[in-house]
C-alpha distance (Angstrom), angle and dihedral (degrees) to the residues before:
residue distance angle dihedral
X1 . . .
X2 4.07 . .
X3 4.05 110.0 .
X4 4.21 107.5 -120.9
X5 3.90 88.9 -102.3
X6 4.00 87.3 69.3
X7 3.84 93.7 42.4
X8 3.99 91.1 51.7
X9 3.79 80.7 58.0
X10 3.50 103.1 54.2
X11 3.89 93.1 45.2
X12 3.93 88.6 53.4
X13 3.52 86.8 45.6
X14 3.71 93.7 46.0
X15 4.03 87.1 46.3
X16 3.63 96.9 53.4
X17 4.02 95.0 46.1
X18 4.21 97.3 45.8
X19 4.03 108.1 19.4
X20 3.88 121.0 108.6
X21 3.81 93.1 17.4
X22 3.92 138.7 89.8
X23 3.43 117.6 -111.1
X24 4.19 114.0 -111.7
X25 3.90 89.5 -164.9
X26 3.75 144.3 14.5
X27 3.90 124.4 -175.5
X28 3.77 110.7 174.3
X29 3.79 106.4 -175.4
X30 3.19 107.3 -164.7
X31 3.89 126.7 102.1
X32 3.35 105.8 -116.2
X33 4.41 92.6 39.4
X34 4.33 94.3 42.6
X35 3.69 90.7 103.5
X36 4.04 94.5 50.6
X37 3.31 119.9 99.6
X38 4.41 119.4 175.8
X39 4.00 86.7 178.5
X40 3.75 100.4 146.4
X41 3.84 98.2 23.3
X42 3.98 119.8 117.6
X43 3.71 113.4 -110.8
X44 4.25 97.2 -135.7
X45 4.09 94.6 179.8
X46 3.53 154.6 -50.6
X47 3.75 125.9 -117.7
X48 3.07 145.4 177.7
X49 4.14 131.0 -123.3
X50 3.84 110.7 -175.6
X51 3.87 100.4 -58.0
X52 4.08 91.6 -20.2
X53 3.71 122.0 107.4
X54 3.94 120.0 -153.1
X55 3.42 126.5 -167.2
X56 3.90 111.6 -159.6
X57 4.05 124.4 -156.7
X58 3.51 134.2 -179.5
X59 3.58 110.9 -100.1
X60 4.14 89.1 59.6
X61 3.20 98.5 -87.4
X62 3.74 137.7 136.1
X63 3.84 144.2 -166.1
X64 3.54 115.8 -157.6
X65 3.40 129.8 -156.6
X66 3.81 149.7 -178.0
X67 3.79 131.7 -177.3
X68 3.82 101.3 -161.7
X69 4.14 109.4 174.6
X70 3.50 99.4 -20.8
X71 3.69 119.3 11.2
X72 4.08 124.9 121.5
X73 3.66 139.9 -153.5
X74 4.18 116.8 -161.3
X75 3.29 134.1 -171.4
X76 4.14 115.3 -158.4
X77 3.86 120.8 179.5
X78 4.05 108.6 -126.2
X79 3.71 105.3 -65.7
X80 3.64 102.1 5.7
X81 4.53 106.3 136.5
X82 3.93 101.3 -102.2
X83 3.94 100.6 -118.6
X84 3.93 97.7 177.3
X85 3.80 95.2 110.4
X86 3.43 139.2 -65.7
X87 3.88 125.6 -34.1
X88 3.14 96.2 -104.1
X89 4.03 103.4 54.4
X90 3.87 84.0 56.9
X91 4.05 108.6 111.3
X92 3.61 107.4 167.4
X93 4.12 129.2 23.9
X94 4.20 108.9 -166.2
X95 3.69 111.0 171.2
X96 3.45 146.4 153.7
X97 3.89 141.3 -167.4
X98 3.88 88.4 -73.0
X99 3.78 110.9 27.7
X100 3.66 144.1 13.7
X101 3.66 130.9 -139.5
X102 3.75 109.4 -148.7
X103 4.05 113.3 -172.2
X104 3.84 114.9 -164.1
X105 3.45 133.9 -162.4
X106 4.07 89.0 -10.4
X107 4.16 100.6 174.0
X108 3.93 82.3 -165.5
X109 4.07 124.4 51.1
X110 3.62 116.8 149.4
X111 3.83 136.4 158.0
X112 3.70 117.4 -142.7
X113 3.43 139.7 157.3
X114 4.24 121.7 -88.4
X115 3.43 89.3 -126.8
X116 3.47 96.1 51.8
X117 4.18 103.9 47.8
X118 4.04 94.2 120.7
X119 3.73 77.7 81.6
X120 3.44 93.3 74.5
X121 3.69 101.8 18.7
X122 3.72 113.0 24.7
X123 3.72 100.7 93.6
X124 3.98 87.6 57.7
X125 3.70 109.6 104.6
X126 4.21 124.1 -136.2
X127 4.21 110.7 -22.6
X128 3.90 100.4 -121.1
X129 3.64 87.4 -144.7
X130 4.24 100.3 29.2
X131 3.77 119.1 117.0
X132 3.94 82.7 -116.6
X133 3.63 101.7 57.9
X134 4.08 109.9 157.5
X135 3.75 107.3 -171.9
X136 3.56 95.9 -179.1
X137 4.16 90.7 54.0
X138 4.33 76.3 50.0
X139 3.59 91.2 59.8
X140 3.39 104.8 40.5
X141 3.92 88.5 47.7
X142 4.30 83.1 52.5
X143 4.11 90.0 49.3
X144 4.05 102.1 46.0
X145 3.91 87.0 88.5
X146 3.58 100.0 35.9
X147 4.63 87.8 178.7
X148 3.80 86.0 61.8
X149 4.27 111.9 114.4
X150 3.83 98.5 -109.6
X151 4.38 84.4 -123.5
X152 3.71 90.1 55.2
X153 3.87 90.7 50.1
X154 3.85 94.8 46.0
X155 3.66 87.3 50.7
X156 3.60 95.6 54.7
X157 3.79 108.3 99.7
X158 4.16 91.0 -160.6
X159 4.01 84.4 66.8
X160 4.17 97.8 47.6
X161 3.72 125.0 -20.3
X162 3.81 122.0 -125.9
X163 4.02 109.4 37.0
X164 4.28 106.6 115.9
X165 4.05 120.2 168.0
X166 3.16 104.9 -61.3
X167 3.70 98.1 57.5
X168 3.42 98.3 43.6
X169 3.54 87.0 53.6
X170 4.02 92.8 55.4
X171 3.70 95.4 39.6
X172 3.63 90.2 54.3
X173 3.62 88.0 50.9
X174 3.99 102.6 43.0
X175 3.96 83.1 45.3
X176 3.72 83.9 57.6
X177 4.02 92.2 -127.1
X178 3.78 138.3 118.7
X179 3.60 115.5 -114.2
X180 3.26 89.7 -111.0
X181 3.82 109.5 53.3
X182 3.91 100.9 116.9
X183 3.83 102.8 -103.9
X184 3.42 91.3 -116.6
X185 3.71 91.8 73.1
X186 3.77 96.9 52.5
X187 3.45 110.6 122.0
X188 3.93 112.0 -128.1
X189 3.86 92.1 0.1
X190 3.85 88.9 -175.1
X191 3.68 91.6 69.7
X192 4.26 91.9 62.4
X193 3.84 87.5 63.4
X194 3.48 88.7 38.3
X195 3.68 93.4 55.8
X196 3.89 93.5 32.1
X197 3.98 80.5 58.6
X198 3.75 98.1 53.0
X199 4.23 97.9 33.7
X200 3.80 86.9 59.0
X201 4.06 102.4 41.0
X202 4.23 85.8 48.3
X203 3.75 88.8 50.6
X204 3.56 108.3 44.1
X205 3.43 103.0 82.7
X206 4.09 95.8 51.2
X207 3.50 140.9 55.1
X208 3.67 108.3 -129.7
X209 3.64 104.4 70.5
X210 3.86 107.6 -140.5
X211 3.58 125.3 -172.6
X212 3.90 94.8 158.0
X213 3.52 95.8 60.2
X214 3.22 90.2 -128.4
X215 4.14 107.6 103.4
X216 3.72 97.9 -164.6
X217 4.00 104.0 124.5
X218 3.49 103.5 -102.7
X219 3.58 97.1 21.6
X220 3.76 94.2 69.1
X221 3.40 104.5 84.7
X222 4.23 126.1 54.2
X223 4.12 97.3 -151.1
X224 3.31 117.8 -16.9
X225 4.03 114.1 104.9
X226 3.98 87.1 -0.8
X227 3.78 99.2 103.9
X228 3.71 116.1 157.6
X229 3.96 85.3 9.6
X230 3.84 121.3 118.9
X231 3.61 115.3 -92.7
X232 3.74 103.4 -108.9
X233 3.91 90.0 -138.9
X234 3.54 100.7 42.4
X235 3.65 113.6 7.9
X236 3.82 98.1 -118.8
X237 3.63 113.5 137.1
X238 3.59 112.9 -103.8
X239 3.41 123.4 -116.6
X240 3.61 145.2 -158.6
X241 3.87 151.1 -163.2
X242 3.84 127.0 -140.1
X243 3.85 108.3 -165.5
X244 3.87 110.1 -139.4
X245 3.89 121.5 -126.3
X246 4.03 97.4 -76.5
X247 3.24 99.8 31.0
X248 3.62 93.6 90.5
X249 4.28 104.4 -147.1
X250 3.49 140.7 106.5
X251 3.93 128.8 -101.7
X252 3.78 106.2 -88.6
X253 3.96 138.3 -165.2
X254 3.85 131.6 -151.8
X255 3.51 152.7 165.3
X256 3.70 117.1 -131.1
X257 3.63 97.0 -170.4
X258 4.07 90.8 50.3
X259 3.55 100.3 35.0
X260 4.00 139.8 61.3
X261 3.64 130.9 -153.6
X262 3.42 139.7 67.5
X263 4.31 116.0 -34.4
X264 3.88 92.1 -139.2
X265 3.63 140.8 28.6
X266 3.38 121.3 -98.0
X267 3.78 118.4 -81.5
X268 3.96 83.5 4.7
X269 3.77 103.3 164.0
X270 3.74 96.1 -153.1
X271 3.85 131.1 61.1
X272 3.96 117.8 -124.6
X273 3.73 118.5 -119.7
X274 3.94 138.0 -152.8
């Protein structure tokens, strides 16, 4: 599932190709949206909430969207071949005289009203990358189950919006912790949503994700995707954990030399590997 820093980017990049004009065509194909039709509306912006898109037009209305594994925004100056995917992934078709916004394979595509959003996004706790960022509301959100594995809690959207895999794998790791110390045990908690804060807001505007700062490819990152690979810090091999089909987690990456807690969750029915 795209990290916050990549969905920031496709709402800017959704902005810039649709805002300030009418749209010239609107095919929403999915059941339930095939008879709408926002031809002639004013696209007003795109932004992003955690890892959800919305699409504002005048008229107070809304489409939301989110891309979870495998879902696409593109943009396509007038004319340009669509080369997205196939036909039939496509979900959503916004365009106007100059560009079109092509959505594929969008698992979530709903039209709501502007005033009514918090329907979609109002159990989300602070953006990462919103103008209204509250860190200390982050924290406390991270400490009201103190038990909970501090990757679990990073990944849950309802305590700050934006952090995916990867990130909780290198905040784990800069914070010197496994991801599954219980979060109550982190040292200096405040300093993951500190960090979380300042990995995102360097990274959104680029590609290459980089929490090393070092933006050689392969070299970017400390953990995540390096199993077996020398820790950069420390030169332990890195290792990983693959949870089987019941156990109910996500892929994780640590370093066992740089980080202390335990190597598995608890209960965890299969062993990690370098």
């Amino acid at each position: 599932m795209p990290e916050g820093d990549t969905i920031w980017r496709t709402a800017r990049q959704l902005h810039r190709a649709l805002s300030g004009a009418p749209l010239v065509r609107c095919d929403l194909r999915v059941p339930r949206l095939a008879t709408v039709d926002l031809t002639g509306r004013e696209v007003l912006e795109t932004t992003a909430r955690g890892k959800h898109l919305l699409t504002r037009f005048e008229g107070g209305l809304t489409l939301h969207s989110h891309l979870r594994m495998d879902g696409a925004w593109r943009i396509y100056d007038s004319g340009r071949r669509w080369s997205g995917g196939p036909g039939h992934q496509i979900r959503a078709v916004l365009a106007t005289a100059a560009r079109s916004a092509v959505g594929y394979r969008l698992p979530v595509l709903e039209l709501l009203r502007t005033s009514e959003e918090d329907r979609a996004v109002g159990h989300l706790g602070p953006d990462l990358l919103g103008p209204d960022w509250d860190g200390a509301e982050a924290l406390r959100r991270l400490l009201a189950d103190p038990a909970r594995p501090v990757g679990e809690a990073l990944l849950d959207q309802r305590n700050l919006a934006g952090i995916g895999n990867i990130y909780a794998a290198e905040l784990c790791f800069l914070g010197r912790v496994t991801p599954w110390l219980p979060i109550g045990e982190v040292p200096s908690p405040e300093r993951l949503t500190a960090l979380a804060r300042k990995l995102l807001e360097v990274n959104k505007a680029r590609s290459l994700r980089v929490t090393t700062g070092d933006v050689r490819a392969g070299r970017n990152l400390w953990v995540y995707g390096r199993a077996g690979r020398p820790c950069m810090r420390c030169g332990t091999a890195i290792r990983t954990w693959v949870p089987g089909p019941s156990d109910g987690q996500r892929v994780a990456y640590w370093c066992p030399g740089c980080q202390t807690g335990p190597s598995s969750p608890p209960g965890a029915r299969t062993a990690p590997s370098a």
